[in-house]
C-alpha positions in Angstrom: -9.7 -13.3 -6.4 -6.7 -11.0 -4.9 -7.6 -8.3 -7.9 -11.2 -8.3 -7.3 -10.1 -7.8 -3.3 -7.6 -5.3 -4.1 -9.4 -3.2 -6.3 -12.7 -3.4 -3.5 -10.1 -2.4 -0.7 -8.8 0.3 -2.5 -12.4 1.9 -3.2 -13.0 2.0 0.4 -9.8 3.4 0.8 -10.5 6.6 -2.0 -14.0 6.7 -0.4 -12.7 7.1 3.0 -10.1 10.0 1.9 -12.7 11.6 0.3 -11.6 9.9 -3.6 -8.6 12.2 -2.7 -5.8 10.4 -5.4 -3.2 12.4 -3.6 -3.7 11.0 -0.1 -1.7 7.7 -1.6 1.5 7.3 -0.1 4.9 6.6 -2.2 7.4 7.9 0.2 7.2 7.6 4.3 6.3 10.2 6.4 8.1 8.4 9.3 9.6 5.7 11.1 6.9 4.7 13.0 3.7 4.6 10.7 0.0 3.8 12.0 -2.2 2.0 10.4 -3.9 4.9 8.6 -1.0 5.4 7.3 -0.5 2.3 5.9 -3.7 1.8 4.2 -2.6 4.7 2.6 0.7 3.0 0.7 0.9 2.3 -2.7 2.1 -0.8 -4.1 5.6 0.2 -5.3 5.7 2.1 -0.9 4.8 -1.8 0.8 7.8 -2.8 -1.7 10.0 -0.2 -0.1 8.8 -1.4 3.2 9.7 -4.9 2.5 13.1 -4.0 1.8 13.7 -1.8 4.7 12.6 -4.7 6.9 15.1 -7.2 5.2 12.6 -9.0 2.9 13.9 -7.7 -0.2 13.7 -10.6 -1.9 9.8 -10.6 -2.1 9.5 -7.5 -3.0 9.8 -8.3 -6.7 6.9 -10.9 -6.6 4.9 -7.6 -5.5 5.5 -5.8 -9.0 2.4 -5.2 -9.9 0.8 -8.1 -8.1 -2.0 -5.7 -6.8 -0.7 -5.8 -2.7 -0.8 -2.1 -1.4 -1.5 -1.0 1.9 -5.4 -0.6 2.2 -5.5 -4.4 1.2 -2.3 -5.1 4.2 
C-alpha cells in the first residue's frame, strides 16, 4: 500500500511542477525549508534530513523504501 501511495503522491507532485523532473530536490536550498520545498525531496534528500536531525539510524530503512518528500 506505501508504493501504490508513493507513486500517486509523486504524480501529483510532477503534475503540480508542471512534470518538471528537475524540480526534485537532492541537495537543500536552505536551513529553513517550507513545505513546498519538502514535497519536493527525493528519497535519498529525506535520508540526508534524517541524519541532520540525529536520526541517522533510520535512514537506512529508507533505502529505497519509496518515502520522499511529496509523500512526508
Amino acid at each position: 500500500v506505501l508504493h501504490h501511495l508513493s507513486i500517486k503522491r509523486a504524480i501529483q507532485v510532477l503534475r503540480i511542477n508542471r512534470y518538471d523532473p528537475n524540480c526534485l530536490r537532492r541537495r537543500p536550498i536552505e536551513n529553513n525549508p517550507t513545505p513546498a520545498e519538502i514535497c519536493q525531496w527525493t528519497n535519498h534528500r529525506v535520508m540526508e534530513w534524517l541524519r541532520s536531525v540525529d536520526l541517522a539510524e533510520y535512514a537506512p530503512n529508507l533505502r529505497g523504501s519509496g518515502v520522499h518528500g511529496g509523500l512526508m
